[in-house]
C-alpha positions in Angstrom: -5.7 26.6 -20.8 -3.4 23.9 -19.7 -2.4 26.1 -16.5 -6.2 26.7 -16.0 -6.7 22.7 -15.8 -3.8 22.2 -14.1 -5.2 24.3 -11.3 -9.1 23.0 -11.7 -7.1 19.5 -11.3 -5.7 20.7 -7.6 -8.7 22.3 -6.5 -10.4 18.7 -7.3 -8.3 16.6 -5.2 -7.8 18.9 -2.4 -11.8 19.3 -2.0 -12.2 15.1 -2.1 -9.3 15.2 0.9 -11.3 17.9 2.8 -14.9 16.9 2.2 -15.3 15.8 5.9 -15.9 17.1 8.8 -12.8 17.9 12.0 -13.1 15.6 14.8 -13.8 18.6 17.3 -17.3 19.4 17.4 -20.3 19.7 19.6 -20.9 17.7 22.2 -24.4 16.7 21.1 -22.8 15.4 17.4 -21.9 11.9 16.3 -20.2 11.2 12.9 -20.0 8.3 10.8 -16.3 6.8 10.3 -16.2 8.3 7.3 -16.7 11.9 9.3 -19.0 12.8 6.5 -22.0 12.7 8.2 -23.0 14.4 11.3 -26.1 13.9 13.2 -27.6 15.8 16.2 -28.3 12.9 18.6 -30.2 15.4 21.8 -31.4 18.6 22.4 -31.8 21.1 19.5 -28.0 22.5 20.4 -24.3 21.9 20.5 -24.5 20.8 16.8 -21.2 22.6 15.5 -19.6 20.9 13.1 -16.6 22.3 11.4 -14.3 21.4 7.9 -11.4 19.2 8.7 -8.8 21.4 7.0 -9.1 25.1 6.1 -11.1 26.4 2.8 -8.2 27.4 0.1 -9.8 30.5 -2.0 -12.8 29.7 -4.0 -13.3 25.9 -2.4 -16.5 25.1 -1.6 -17.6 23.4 1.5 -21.1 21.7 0.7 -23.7 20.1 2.7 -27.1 17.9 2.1 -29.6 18.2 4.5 -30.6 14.7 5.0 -32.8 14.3 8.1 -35.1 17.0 9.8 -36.3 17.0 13.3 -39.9 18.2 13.8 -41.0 20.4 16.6 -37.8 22.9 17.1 -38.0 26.6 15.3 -34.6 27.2 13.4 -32.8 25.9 10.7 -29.4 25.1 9.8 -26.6 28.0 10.1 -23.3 27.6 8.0 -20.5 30.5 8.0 -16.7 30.3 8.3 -14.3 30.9 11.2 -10.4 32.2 12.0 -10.3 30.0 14.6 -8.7 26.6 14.3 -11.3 24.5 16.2 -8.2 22.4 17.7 -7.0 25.3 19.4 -11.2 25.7 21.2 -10.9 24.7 25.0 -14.8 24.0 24.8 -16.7 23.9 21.3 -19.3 26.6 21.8 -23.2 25.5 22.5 -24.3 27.7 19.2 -22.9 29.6 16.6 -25.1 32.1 17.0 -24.3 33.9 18.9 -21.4 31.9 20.8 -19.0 31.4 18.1 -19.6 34.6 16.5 -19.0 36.4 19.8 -15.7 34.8 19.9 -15.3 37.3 16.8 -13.4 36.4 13.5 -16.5 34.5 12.6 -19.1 34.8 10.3 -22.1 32.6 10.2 -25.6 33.1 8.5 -29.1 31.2 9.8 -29.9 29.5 6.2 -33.7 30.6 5.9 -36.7 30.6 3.4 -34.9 34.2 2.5 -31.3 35.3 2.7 -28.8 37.5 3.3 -27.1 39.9 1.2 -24.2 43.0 1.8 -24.5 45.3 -0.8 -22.1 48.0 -1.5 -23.4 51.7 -2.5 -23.7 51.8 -6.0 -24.3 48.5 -6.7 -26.6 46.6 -8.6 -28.5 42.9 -8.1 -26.5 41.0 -10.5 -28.5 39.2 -13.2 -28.2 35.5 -12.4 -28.3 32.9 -15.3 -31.1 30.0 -16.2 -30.5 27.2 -13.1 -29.6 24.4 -16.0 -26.8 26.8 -17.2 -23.2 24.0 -16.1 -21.2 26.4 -14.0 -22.2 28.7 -11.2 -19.8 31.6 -11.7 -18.7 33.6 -8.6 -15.9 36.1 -8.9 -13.4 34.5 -10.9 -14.2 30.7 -9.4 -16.0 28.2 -11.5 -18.3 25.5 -10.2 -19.9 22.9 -11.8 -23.5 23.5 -11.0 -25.1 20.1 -10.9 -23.6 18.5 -7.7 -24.4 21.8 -5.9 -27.9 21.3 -6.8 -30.5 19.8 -4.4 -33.3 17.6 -6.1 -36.5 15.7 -4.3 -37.1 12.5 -4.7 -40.1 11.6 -6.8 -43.0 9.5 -5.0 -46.6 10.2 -3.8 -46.7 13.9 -3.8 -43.9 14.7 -6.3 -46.5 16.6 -8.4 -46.1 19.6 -5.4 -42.6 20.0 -6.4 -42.4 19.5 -10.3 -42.4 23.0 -10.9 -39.6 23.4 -8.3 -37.5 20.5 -9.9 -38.1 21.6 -12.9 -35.9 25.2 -12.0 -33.5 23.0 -10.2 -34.8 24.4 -6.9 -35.8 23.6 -3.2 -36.5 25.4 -0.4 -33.4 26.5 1.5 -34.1 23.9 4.2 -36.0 21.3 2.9 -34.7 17.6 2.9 -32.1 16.9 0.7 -31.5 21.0 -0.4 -27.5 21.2 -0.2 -26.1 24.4 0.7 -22.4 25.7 0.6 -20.2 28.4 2.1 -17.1 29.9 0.1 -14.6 32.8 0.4 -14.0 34.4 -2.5 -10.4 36.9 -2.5 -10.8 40.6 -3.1 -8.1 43.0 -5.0 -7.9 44.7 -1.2 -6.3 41.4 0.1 -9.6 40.2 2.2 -12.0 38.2 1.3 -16.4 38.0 0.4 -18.2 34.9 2.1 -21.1 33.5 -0.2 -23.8 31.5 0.9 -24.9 29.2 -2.2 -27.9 27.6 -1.9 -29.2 24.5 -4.1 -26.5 25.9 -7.3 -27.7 29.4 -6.4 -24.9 31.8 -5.2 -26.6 34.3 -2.6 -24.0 36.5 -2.9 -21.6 38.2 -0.5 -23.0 37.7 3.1 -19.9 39.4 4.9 -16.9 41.3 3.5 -13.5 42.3 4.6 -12.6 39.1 5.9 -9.2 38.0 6.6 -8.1 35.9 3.5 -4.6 35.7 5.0 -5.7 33.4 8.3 -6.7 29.8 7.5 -10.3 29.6 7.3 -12.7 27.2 8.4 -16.3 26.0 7.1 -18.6 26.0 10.1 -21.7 23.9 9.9 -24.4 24.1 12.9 -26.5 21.3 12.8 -29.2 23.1 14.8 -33.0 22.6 15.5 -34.7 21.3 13.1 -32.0 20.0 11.1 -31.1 16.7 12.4 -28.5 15.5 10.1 -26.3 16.9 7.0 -23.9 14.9 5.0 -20.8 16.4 3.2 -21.4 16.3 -0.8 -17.7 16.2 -2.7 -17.7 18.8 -5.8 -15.7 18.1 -8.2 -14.2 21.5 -10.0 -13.2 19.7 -13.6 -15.9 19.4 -16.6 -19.5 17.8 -16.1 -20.0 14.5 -17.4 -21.6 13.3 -20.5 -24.0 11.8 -18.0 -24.7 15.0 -16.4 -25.1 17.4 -19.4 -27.7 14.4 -20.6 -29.3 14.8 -17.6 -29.5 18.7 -17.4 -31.0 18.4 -21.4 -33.7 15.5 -20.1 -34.9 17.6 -17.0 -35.6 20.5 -19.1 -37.6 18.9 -21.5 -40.0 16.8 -19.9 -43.3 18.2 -18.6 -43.2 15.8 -15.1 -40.6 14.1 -13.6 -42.4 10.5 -13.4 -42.6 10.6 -17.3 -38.9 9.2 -17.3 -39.8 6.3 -16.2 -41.6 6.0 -20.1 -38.9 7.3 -21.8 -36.5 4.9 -24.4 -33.5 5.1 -22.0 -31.1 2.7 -20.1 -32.3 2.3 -17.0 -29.2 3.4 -14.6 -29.8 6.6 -16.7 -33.8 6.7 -15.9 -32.4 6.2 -12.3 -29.9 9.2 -12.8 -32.2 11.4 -13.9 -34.9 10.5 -11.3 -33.1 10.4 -8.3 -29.6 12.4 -8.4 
């Protein structure tokens, strides 16, 4: 246990160092100074962002969607790469099919459905209730509730109630946070997952190769206009958090917070978070 928290404790403080983005990236991008947000500023293309360091084995690079762009077809495509984007002469206009073509890349469009290798033989895996704490995946454990995207309530939050009630929204909705991962096989390579709003899509490429430093690649394409890189902390959820899991499974809408006997930075949590 002490080895296992020991190692949970690691994986914490190297994801806070590496949730940013690398200072090569397309030429239509702008970052804050902090380098955790990146925004398309033209065009619908040369969006690519990528993570400032490699991914270490089971470390989860995760994105919000915070600002859509009307009137382009496409959504936001996330994958990882071999290839150190340092070492690129010219960042690609797309990762699709650019990148890719480069080869040693692997990158998935993030739509309303997704995709999925599976092996002969195998089964769908049963996945657990949404409010359950960790998302399992291989032999990685993730505490579910930052990976989760949630609306914000307002005018037409009734539309979405039953949504927030599963701790679901659509892929590429405003404010759904999705995540790419690498999780190491007994072979020596690696399975990508795609995990989308706490939901782990499963592999979407095998047989990559886990020995090479591997990157997160984030194209901010189309109709996604901006993404901001969300932190995830690998230890045990808060007190807060677990309260907030127990409230949001309870209630029959979201607005009847606001009437329950609680403090109000906790109302706030629960309504907003």
């Amino acid at each position: 246990r002490r080895q296992l928290k020991i190692a949970s404790a690691a994986m914490a403080a190297r994801c806070r160092l590496a949730a940013r983005f690398h200072h090569v990236h397309g030429t239509n991008v702008r970052l804050d100074a902090s380098r955790t947000l990146a925004t398309r500023v033209e065009s619908f293309a040369n969006g690519l962002c990528f993570s400032q360091e490699p991914l270490a084995p089971g470390q989860i690079f995760l994105v919000e969607i915070e600002e859509k762009e009307l009137g382009w077809c496409g959504h936001l495509r996330v994958g990882l790469t071999a290839h150190d984007p340092q070492s690129l002469e010219v960042v690609p206009e797309y990762s699709l099919p650019d990148l890719v073509n480069m080869g040693d890349t692997w990158v998935f469009a993030i739509t309303r459905s997704h995709n999925r290798v599976v092996v002969d033989g195998e089964e769908a895996r049963a996945r657990g209730p949404p409010w359950e704490p960790f998302l399992l995946i291989e032999r990685v454990r993730i505490p579910r509730d930052t990976l989760v995207g949630r609306s914000r309530p307002g005018r037409y939050s009734h539309i979405l109630d039953d949504l927030y009630k599963m701790n679901v929204l659509p892929a590429t909705a405003r404010r759904s946070r999705i995540g790419v991962l690498y999780a190491l096989q007994p072979d020596g390579t690696a399975d990508m997952h795609i995990v989308i709003n706490g939901e782990d899509m499963g592999p979407s490429a095998r047989g990559l190769p886990a020995a090479r430093p591997l990157y997160a690649v984030v194209d901010v394409f189309a109709s996604t206009k901006s993404v901001r890189v969300i932190p995830v902390d690998y230890g045990f959820p808060s007190l807060q958090t677990l309260c907030r899991l127990v409230i949001q499974k309870h209630i029959v809408h979201r607005l009847a917070i606001e009437g329950l006997d609680l403090p109000p930075l906790l109302k706030n949590f629960c309504q907003h978070e």
